[in-house]
C-alpha positions in Angstrom: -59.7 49.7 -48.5 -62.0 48.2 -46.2 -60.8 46.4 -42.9 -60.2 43.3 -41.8 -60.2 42.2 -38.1 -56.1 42.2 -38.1 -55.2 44.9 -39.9 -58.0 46.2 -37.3 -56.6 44.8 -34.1 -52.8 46.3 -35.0 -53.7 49.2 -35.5 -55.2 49.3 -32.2 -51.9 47.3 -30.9 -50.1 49.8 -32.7 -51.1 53.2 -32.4 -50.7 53.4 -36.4 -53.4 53.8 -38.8 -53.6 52.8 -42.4 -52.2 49.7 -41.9 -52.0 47.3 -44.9 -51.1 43.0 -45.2 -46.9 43.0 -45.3 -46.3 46.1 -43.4 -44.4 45.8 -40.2 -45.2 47.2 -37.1 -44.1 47.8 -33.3 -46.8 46.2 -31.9 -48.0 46.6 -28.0 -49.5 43.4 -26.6 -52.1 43.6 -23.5 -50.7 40.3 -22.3 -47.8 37.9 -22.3 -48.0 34.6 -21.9 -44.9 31.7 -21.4 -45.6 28.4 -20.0 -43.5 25.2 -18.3 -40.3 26.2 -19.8 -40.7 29.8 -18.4 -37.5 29.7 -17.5 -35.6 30.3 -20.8 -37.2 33.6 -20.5 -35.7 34.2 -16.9 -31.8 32.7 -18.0 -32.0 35.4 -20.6 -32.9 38.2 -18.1 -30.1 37.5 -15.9 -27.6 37.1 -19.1 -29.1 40.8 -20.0 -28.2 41.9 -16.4 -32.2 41.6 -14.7 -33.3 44.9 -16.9 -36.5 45.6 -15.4 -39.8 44.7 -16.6 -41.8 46.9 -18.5 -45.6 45.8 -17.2 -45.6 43.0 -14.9 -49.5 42.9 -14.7 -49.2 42.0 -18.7 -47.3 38.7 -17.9 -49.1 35.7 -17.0 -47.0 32.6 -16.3 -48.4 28.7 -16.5 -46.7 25.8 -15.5 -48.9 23.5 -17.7 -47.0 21.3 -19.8 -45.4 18.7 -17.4 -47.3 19.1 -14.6 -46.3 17.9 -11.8 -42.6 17.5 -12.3 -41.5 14.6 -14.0 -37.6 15.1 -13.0 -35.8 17.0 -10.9 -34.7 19.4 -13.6 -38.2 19.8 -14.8 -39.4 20.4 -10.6 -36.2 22.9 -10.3 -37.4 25.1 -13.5 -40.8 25.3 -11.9 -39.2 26.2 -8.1 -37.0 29.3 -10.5 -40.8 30.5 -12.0 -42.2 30.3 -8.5 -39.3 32.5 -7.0 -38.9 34.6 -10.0 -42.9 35.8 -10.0 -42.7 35.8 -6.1 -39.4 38.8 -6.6 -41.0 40.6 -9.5 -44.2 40.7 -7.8 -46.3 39.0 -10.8 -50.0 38.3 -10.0 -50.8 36.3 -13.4 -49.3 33.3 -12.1 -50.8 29.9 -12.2 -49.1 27.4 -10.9 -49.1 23.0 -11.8 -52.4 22.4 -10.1 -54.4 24.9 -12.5 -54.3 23.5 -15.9 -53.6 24.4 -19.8 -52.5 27.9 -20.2 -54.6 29.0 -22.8 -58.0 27.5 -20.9 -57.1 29.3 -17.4 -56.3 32.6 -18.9 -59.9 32.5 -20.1 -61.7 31.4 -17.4 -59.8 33.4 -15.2 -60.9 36.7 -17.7 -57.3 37.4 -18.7 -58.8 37.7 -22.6 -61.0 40.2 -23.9 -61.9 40.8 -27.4 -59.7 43.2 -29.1 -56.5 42.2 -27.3 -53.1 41.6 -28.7 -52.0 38.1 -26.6 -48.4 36.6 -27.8 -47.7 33.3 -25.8 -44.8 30.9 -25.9 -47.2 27.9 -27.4 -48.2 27.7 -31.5 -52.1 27.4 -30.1 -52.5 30.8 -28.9 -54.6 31.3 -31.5 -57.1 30.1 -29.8 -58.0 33.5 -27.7 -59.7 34.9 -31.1 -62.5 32.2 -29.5 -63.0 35.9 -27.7 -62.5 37.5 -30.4 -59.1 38.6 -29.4 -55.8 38.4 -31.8 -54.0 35.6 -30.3 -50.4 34.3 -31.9 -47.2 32.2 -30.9 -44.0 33.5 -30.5 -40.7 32.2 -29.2 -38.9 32.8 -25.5 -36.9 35.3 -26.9 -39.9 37.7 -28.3 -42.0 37.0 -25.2 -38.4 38.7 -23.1 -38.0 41.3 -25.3 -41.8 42.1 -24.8 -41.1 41.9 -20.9 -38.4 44.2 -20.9 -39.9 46.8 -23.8 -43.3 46.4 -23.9 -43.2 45.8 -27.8 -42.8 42.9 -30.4 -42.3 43.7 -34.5 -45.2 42.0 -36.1 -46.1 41.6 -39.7 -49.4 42.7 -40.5 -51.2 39.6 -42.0 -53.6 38.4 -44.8 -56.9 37.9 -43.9 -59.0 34.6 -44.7 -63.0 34.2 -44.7 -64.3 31.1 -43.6 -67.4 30.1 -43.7 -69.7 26.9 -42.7 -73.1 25.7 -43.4 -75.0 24.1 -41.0 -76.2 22.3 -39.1 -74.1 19.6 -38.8 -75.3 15.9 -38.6 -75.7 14.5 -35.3 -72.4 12.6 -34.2 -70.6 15.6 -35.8 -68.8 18.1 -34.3 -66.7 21.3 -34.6 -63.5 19.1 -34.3 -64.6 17.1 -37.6 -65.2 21.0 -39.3 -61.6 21.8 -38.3 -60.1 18.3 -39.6 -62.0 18.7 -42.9 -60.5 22.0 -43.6 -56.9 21.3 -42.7 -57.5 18.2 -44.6 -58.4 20.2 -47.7 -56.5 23.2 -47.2 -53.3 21.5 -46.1 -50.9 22.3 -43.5 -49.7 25.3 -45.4 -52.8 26.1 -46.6 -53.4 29.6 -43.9 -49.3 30.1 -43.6 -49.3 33.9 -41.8 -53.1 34.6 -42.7 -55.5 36.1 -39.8 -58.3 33.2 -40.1 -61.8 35.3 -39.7 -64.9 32.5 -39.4 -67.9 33.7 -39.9 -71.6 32.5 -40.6 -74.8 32.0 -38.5 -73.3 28.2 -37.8 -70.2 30.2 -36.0 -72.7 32.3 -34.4 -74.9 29.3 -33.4 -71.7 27.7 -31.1 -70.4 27.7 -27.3 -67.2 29.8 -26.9 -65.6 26.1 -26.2 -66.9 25.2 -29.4 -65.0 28.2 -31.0 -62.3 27.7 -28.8 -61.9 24.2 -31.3 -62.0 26.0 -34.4 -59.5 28.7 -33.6 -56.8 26.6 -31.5 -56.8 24.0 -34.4 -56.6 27.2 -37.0 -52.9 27.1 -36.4 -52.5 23.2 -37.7 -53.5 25.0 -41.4 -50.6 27.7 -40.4 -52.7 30.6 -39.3 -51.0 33.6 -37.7 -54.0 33.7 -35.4 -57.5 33.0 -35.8 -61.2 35.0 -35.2 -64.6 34.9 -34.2 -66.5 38.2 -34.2 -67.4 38.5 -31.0 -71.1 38.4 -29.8 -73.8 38.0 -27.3 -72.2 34.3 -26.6 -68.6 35.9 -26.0 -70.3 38.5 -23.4 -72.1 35.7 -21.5 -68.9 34.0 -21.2 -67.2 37.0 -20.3 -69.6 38.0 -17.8 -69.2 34.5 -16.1 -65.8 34.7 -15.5 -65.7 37.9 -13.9 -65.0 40.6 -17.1 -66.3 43.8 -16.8 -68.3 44.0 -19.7 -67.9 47.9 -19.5 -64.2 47.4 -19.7 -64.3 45.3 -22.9 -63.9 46.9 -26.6 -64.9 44.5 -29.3 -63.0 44.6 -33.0 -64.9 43.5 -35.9 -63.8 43.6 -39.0 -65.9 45.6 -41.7 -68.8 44.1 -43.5 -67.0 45.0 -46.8 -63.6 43.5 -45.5 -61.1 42.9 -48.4 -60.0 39.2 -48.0 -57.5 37.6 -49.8 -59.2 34.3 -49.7 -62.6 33.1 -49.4 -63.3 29.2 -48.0 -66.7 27.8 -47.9 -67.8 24.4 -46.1 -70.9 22.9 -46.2 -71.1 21.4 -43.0 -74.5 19.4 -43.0 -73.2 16.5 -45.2 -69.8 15.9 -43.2 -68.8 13.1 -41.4 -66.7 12.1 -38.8 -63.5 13.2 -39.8 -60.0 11.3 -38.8 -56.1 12.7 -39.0 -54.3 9.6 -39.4 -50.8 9.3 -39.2 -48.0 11.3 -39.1 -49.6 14.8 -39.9 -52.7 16.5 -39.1 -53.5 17.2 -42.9 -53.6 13.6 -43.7 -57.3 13.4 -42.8 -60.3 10.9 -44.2 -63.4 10.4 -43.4 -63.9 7.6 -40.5 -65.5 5.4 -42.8 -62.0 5.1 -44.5 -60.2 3.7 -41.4 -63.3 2.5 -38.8 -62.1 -0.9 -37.2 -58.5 0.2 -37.0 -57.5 -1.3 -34.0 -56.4 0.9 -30.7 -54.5 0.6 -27.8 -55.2 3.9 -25.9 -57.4 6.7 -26.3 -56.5 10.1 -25.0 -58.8 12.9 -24.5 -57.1 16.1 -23.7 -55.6 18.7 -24.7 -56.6 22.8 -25.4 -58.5 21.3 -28.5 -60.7 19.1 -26.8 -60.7 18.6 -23.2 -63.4 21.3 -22.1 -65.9 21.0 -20.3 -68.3 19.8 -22.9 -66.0 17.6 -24.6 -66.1 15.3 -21.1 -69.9 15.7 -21.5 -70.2 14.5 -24.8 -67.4 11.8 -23.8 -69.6 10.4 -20.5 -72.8 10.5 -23.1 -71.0 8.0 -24.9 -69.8 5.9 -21.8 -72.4 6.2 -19.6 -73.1 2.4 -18.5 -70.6 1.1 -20.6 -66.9 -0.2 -20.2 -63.5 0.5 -22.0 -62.9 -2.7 -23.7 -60.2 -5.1 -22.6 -57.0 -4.0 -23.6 -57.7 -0.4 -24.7 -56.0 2.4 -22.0 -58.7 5.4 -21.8 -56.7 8.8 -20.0 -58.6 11.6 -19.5 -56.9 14.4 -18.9 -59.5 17.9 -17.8 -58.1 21.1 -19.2 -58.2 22.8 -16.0 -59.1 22.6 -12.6 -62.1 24.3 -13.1 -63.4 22.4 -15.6 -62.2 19.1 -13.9 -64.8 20.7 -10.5 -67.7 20.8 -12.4 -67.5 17.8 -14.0 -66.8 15.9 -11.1 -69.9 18.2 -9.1 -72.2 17.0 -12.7 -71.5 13.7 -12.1 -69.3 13.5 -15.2 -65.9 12.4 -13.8 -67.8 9.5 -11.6 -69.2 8.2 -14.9 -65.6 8.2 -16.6 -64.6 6.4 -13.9 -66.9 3.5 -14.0 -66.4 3.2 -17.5 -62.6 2.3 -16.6 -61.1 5.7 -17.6 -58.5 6.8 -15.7 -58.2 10.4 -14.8 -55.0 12.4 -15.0 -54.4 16.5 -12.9 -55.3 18.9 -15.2 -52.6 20.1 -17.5 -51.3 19.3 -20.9 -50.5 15.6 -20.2 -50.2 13.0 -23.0 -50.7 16.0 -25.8 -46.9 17.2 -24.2 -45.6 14.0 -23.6 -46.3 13.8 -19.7 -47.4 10.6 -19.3 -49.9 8.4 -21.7 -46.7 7.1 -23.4 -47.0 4.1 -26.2 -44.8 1.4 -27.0 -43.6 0.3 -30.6 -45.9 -0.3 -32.7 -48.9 1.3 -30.4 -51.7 3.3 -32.0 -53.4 5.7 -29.8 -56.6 7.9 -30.9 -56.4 11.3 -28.9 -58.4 14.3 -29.4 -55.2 16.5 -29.2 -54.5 18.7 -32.2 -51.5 16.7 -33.4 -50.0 13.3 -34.6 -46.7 13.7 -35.3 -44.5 10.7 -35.3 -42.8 9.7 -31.9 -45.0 13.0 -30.3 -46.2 10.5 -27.6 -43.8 7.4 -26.4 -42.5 5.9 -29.1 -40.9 6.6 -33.3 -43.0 3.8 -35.0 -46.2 4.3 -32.5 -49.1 6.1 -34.5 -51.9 8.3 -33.9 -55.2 9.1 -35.0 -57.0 12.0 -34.0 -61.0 12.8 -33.9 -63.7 14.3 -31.8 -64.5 13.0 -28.4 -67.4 11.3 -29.5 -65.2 9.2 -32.0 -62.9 8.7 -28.8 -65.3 7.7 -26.1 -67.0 5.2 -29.0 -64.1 3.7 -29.8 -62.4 3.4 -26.5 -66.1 1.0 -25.9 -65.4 -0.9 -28.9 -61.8 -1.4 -29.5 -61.9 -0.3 -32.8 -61.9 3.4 -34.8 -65.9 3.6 -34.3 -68.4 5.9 -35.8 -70.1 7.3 -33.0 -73.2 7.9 -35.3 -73.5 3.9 -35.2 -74.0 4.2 -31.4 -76.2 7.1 -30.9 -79.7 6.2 -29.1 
């Protein structure tokens, strides 16, 4: 049987060949990484009587999710992480200033393609943007891995995605991904490795493909892939990686998948999640003029760099109309820098946005909190009832475009009405 790039990337994890979809392995990940509430992981070291660790240049800790402290207990589980990777002597360790775990492992060249990455947050998923194998796991796995060096995985099935483009101007990858959660569902990739492929894949920024692999994991994916390419070296290269150092998986050209999913991509529009679940998707045109109250862009799905770009585009000698909240909250301090150097952050300003520390923010419930019967339209990745402030809110996701339009108007706007 030909290979696929998971059954690939275990065996390389693994030391096993042969490896088929259902078989379970002892797994060796090249790094682990565990976020704000770190210190579940640290209580269950000291109830196991502080075993020691197994590779301590594998761990990488990130206090991103309420960032700063919003109460003392949250500020006193951050002061344990500090102390704890201060004893154990761990260098991965990125403190409330730095921003989103899964952005500032990247930039700071923690991913390469081919690695095994387990981290205590569903999106991991999106390291395959670099062509790794990326995949959530609970506090519990990510101590066992500190201690042993292992984690049992499942081998999984492998699905082919593929998308025609180019897409319409006013469309984005983030309208790609909501389409195909819409139409696959939220069950629709439950434990399959999500391979996307196609000269339109090839065609994108590794933030673009960052996108379509974090938001793989709203359709259930174990983890999700982009063969890594020319794009993924320049990246690389920019953030310090040792191309020499870097061993690319890809899967085989006759790959056995279990399922195949094609998307033609040059007739979509602006795609919306409305509420309560990310499947629930329409096109804009079946909800523009829906009142908002705030807009939010953040998040790991959509608050890179050129998501603020195409956001300022938008807003650039405009104003957020009266009434509407606009938080903007930069996915890392990095990418927060340059925009502010470009010029981008000045431009949000003006436009009436207020800008929030890098981090998680409103996506994790820090801050950007709605009242009843509050709708907010976020580029996060989900919608879920009560997820930001409060039970009979609502929210509606979409690109940045769709945000930064909207936030203008007042109203759910198509941004391809606005364009020019």
């Amino acid at each position: 049987m030909s290979k696929t790039f998971a059954v690939k990337a275990l065996e390389r994890a693994s030391g096993e060949t042969g490896l088929v979809p259902g078989q379970i392995v002892d797994a060796y990940p090249d790094l682990y990484m565990s976020h704000t509430a770190t210190w579940r992981c640290i209580k269950t070291l000291e109830r196991m009587g502080w075993p020691d660790l197994c590779h301590p240049d594998r761990i990488a800790m990130v206090m991103d999710h309420i960032s700063p402290a919003a109460t003392a207990k949250i500020a006193g589980d951050h002061r344990l992480s500090r102390q704890f990777a201060d004893r154990m002597g761990i260098k991965n360790f990125f403190d409330v200033n730095a921003g989103i775990a899964h952005i500032v492992l990247m930039e700071h060249g923690l991913v390469k393609p081919g690695n095994l990455i387990i981290g205590t947050d569903s999106h991991s998923t999106i390291y395959g943007a670099l062509g790794a194998l990326g995949t959530g796991v609970g506090f519990s796995e990510i101590t066992a891995a500190w201690v042993t060096g292992k984690l049992w995985m499942k081998v999984p099935k492998s699905m082919r995605i593929e998308v025609a483009g180019p897409l319409p101007e006013g469309v984005y990858p983030k309208d790609v991904m909501l389409k195909l959660i819409g139409d696959l569902t939220a069950d629709g990739a439950t434990y399959y490795s999500v391979e996307f492929h196609g000269s339109w894949v090839e065609s994108l920024s590794v933030s673009e493909r960052m996108t379509l692999c974090n938001l793989a994991m709203e359709m259930g994916a174990k983890n999700a892939f982009v063969p890594p390419d020319a794009e993924t070296h320049r990246y690389l290269a920019a953030h310090g990686v040792d191309l020499d150092t870097v061993a690319p998986i890809l899967p085989d050209l006759d790959a056995d998948y279990d399922l195949r999913v094609d998307l033609d991509g040059t007739v979509l529009e602006p795609q919306i999640a409305v509420p309560h679940t990310v499947d629930n998707v329409v096109p804009i045109s079946e909800v523009a003029g829906t009142k908002v109250d705030q807009v939010f862009i953040g998040s790991c799905a959509n608050a890179k760099y050129d998501d603020l770009a195409i956001a300022a585009q938008f807003l650039k000698g405009k104003k957020v109309a009266p009434g509407v909240r606009l938080v903007v909250t930069p996915a890392s301090a990095d990418i927060m820098a340059r925009a502010a150097t470009d010029g981008i952050v000045t431009t949000l300003i003006e436009a009436g946005a207020m800008l929030t520390n890098p981090g998680c923010g409103a996506c994790a419930g820090s801050g950007g909190a709605m009242a009843d019967g509050e709708v907010t339209l976020s580029t996060a990745n989900r919608n879920f009832r009560g997820r930001m402030g409060s039970y009979d809110s609502g929210i509606y996701l979409s690109s940045p475009a769709v945000a930064a339009a909207s936030a203008v108007s007042g109203v759910i706007t198509d941004p391809r009405l606005v364009l020019g």
